[in-house]
Each structure stands twice: as C-alpha cells, then as structure tokens.
C-alpha positions in Angstrom: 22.9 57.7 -34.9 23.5 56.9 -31.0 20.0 57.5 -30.5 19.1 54.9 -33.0 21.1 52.4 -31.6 19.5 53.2 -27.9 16.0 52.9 -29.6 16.5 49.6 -31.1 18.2 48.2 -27.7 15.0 48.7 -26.0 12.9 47.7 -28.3 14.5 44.6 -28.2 14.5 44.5 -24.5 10.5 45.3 -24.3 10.0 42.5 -26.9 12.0 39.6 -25.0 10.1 41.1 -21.7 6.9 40.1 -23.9 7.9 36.9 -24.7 8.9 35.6 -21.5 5.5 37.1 -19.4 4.0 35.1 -22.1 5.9 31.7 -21.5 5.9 32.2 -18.3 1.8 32.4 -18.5 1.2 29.4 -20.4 3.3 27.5 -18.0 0.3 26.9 -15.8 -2.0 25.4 -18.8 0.8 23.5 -20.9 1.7 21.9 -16.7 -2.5 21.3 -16.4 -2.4 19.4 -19.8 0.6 17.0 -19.8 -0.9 16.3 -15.9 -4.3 15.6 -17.8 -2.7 13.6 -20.5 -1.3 11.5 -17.9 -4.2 10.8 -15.8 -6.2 9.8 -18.7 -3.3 7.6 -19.4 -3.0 6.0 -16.1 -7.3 5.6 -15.9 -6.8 3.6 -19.4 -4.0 0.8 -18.1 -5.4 0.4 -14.4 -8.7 -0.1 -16.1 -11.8 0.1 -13.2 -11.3 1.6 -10.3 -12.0 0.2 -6.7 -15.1 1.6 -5.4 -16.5 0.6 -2.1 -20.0 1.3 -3.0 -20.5 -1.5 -5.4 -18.2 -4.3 -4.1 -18.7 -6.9 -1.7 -15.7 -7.8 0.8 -15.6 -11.2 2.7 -13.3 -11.6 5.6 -12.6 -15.3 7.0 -10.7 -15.6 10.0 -10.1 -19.5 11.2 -8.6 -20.4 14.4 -7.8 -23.4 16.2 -6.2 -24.6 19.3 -5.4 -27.5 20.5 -3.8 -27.4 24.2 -2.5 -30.6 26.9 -1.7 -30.4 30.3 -0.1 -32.8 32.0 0.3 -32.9 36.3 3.1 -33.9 38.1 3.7 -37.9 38.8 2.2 -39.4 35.4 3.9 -39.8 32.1 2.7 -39.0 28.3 3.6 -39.8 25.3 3.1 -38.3 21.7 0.6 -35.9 21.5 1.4 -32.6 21.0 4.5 -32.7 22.7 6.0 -35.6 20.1 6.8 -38.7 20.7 9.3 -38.9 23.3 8.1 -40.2 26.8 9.2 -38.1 29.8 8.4 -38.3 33.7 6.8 -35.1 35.0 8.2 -34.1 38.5 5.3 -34.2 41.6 3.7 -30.7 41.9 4.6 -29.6 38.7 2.5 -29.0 35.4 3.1 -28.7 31.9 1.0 -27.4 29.2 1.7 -27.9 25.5 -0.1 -25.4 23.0 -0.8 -26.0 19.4 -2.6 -23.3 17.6 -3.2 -22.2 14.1 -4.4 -19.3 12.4 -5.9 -18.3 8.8 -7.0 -15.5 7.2 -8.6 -15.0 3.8 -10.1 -12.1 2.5 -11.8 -11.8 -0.9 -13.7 -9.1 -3.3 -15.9 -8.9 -5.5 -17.0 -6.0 -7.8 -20.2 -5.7 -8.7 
C-alpha cells in the first residue's frame, strides 16, 4: 500500500512538471501577441505615420538688427535707446543693439 502511495506522489509530481514546461513555453507567444495587439492598437489612434520620404519641410529663419552708435561730445535722443536725452562723455562711444529673431517651420505630408 506504501508503494501505491509513492506511485501516485510522483505521478503527480511528473504531471505538474508537465504543466508548468508548458506555461512556461507559451509565455513567449501569449508575451508576442498582447505586444502585437498593442501595436496594432497604437498604429490605429496615431493614425499615419511621419515619413520623410513623402513630406516636404520648410524652415524660415527671420532676422533683424537694428544697431546706433553714438561718439563722444554729441547728444541723442529716442531711438533705440528711448526717449531720454543724455550727454555722451568726449572719447567715448556707445552702441545700442536692437535685434529680433523668428523661426517657423512647417510640414506637409504628401
């Protein structure tokens, strides 16, 4: 009767051994699909893709400047320095700068 008992402990044993190489197997494809499922999910709400090959890109870069010097001696008023007037010592000068820049970029799919 002990032998019975043995018997049926390791034929339980082989059959869970079974069953979990088998799990353990279709890990890799049951992984594969749900990462398939959620690619073709993703494709469906971005909707098309950005492909170099049939798009145009446009770059505009704008820049301007605007710069007044002043020597020493004379006075200015407004101009880029506001509207203030103010005595600029001999030998000196001063140089007001005023620039702007501007970027737009735009694509277009094809």
């Amino acid at each position: 009767m002990r032998w019975r008992g043995s018997q049926s402990m390791l034929e339980y044993a082989i059959f869970l051994a079974i069953i979990m190489c088998a799990l353990l197997v279709m890990q890799v494809y049951v992984k594969r699909g749900y990462q398939g499922r959620l690619k073709q999910d993703s494709d469906s709400i971005s909707g098309q893709h950005y492909d170099s090959s049939s798009s145009t890109s446009l770059s505009f870069l704008n820049t301007s400047v605007e710069t007044e010097s002043y020597t020493g001696g004379s006075t200015y008023e407004g101009g880029l320095a506001g509207d203030t007037e103010r005595d600029i010592p001999p030998g000196t000068t001063v140089s007001y700068t005023n620039s702007s820049t501007s970027f737009k970029r735009a694509e277009r799919m094809q």
